[in-house]
N, C-alpha and C positions, 0 to 999 in steps of 0.2 A: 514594455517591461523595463524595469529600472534595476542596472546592475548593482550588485553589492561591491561595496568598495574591499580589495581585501585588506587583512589584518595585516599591521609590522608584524615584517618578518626578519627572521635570526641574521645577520649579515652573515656568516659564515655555518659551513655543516661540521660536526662537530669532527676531529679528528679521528684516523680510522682504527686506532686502537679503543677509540669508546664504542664504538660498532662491534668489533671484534670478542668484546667483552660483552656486551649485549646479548648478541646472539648465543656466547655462550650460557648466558643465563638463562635465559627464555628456554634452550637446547636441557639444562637441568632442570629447571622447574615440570619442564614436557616428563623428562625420565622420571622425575622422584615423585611427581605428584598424586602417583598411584599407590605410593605408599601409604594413604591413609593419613599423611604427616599435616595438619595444619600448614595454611600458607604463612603463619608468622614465625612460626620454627623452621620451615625449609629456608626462608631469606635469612632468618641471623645463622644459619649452618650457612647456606652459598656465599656469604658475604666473607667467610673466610678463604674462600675458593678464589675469588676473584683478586685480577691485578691489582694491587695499592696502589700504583702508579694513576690509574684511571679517577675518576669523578665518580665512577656506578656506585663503588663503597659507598659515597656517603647520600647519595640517590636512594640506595636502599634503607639507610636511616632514618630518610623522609619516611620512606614508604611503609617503616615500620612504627612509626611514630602512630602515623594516620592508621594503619591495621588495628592499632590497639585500640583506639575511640573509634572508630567506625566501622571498621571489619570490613573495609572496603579499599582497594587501590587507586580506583581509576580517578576520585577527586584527588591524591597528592599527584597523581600523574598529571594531570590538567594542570596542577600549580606550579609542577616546575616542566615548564612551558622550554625553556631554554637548555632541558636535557632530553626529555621525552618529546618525539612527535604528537600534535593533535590527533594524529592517525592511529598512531600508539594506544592512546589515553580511549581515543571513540574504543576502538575494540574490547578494551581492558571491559570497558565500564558495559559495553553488550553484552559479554561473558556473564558479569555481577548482576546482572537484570535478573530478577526473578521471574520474569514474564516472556523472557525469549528464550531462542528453543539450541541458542547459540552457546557451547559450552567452553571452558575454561582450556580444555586441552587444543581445543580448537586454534583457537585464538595465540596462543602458546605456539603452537605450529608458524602460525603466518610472523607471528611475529621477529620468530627466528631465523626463519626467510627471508623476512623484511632485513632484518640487521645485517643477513651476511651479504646479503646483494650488496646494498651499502661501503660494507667493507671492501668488498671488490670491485668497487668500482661502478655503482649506480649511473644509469643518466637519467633527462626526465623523462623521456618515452616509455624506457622500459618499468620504472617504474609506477608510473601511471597504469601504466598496461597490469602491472602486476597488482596493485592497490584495487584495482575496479574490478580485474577477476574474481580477485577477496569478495567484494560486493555483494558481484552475483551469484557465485557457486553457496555463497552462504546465507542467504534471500534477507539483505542487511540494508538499514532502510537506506536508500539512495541520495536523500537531499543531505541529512546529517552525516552519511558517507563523503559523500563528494565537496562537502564544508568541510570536514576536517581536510581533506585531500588537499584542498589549495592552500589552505597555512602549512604545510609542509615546505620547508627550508631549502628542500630538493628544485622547486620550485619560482621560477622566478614572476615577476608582476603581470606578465602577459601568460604565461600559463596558470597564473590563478584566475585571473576575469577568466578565460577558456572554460577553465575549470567549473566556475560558477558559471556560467552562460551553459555549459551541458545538464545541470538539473533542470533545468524547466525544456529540455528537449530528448530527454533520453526515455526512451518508451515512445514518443512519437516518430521519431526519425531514426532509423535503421543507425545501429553504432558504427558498422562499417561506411556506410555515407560519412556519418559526421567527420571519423579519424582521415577519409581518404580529399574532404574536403580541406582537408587544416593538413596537408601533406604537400611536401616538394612535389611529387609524381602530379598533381594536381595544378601547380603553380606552372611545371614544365609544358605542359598540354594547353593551358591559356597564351602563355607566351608563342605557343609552336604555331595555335588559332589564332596570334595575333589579338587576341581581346586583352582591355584592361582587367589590372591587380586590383584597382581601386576599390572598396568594399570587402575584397576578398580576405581569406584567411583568419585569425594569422596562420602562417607556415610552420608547426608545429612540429612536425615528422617528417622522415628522411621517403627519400624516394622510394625505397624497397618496403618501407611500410606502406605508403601510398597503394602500390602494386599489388599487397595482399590486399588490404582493407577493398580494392575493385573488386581481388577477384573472388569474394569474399560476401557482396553484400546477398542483399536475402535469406540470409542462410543465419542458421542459428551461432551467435556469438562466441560460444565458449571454441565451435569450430575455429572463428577468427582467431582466438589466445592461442589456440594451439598450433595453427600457424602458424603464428610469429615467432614460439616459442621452437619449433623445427629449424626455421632457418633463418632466427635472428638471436638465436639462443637465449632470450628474453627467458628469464624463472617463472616455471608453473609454480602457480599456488597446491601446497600440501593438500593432500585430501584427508577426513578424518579416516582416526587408524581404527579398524574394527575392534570390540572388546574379546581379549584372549579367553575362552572359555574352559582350554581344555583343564583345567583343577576342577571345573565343575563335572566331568563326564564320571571319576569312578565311584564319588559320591550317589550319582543317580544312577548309574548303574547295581548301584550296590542296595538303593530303595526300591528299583524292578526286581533283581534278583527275587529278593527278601518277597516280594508279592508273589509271584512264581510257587515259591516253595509253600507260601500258605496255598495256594490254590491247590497244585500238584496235591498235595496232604490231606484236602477236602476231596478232592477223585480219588486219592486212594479209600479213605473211607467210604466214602459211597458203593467203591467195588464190593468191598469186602463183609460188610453191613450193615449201610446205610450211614446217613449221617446223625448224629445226634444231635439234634437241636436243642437240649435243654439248658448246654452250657454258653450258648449263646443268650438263653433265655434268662440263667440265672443272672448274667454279667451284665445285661440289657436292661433288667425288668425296672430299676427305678427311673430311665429315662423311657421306657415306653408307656409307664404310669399304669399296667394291666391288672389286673385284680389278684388275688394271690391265689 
């Protein structure tokens, strides 16, 4: 199998006030977007919300540009490459799919998550870990997943080949194998057996991730995230948030009622004297089409 070479990448991640701002975008677009409000009216309203001081203002310029000819985000995301992640831009544009089953708030969610880890202080493990949770909790295709994953800026040259060398093995080979194979805990055990490094790794992960990912394997993955996320405090990915129903209950309460009292109405007539069917009949007869 022939590695793909990765793509240049950003020499630097962007400063953590562009994060900070980020997340809170993504954070408003999640709350307003149930407003009914179009996405190109909610960004020229956020856009006043947002720090001046940042680069996002005029990110969202882009974005509003491209909104108006195509009614889509995730190509100007993809274009500007050197504010928005590939990881970013993949998601945007699953949301936009009209054939996947992956919705807008969804994606809104992780994204926001995404941003604030970031701000506080991202490494690459955990966010790997937390990018490929994204993945699978949200059955998001893997190969195009894990492409955008390794141009992530987060990311240095040998965690991108990693990165690519896991799609053509993820589904065959247990994910906790792979992670506890490319870990310290795994490198300390060959040295302790006295075998060569040679072949091995790379070393990817810290010993205490190695130690879950063993005690971990066989077992169903998302167990593994959660894990990590107990005692490595690594960010669980958001789950989607249920749709609030309760405006719908006295509405349809109020459509049973209303059936109730015709029926109740029809047994009291019945008691008292039968029912009279002719005013049914009258009110019916041109859709029953009956002779006169």
């Amino acid at each position: 199998m022939t590695t793909e070479t990765p793509s240049p990448r950003h020499p630097d991640l962007l400063d953590r006030p562009e994060f900070v701002e980020q997340g809170y975008l993504f954070q408003l677009l999640r709350e307003r977007i149930g407003e009914q409000m179009p996405m190109q009216e909610l960004l020229e309203q956020l856009r006043l919300e947002l720090l001046a001081t940042t680069k996002l203002p005029m990110a969202i310029d882009y974005l509003l540009t491209e909104l108006k000819h195509s009614g889509l985000m995730a190509p100007a995301m993809q274009r500007l490459s050197h504010y928005f992640t590939t990881y970013q831009a993949y998601l945007i544009s699953e949301s936009e799919s009209e054939t996947g089953r992956f919705d807008t708030v969804t994606a809104l969610q992780i994204l926001e998550a995404d941003a604030k880890y970031r701000a506080a202080g991202a490494t690459p493990a955990g966010m790997f870990l937390y990018q490929f949770e994204a993945l699978c909790r949200n059955r998001l295709n893997y190969d195009k997943g894990l492409t955008a994953m390794s141009n992530d800026p987060i990311y240095d040259a040998t965690w991108a080949k990693w990165i690519l060398m896991l799609r053509a093995q993820v589904g065959l080979i247990d994910l906790a194998d792979l992670l506890f194979l490319a870990s310290d805990e795994y490198r300390r055990r060959l040295i302790e057996a006295k075998e060569p490094l040679e072949g091995k790794g790379p070393f990817l992960f810290g010993e205490k991730e190695g130690r879950i990912a063993f005690g971990n394997r066989r077992k169903e993955p998302l167990y593994l995230f959660a894990a990590m996320q107990r005692h490595l405090g690594y960010p669980a990915v958001p789950r989607p948030i249920p749709p609030d129903r309760d405006h719908e209950i006295i509405p349809q309460m109020a459509r049973r009622i209303e059936r109730l009292e015709s029926r109740i109405k029809l047994l009291e007539e019945e008691q008292r004297s039968g029912v009279d069917i002719t005013k049914f009949y009258e009110s019916n007869k041109s859709k029953l089409k009956l002779p006169e």
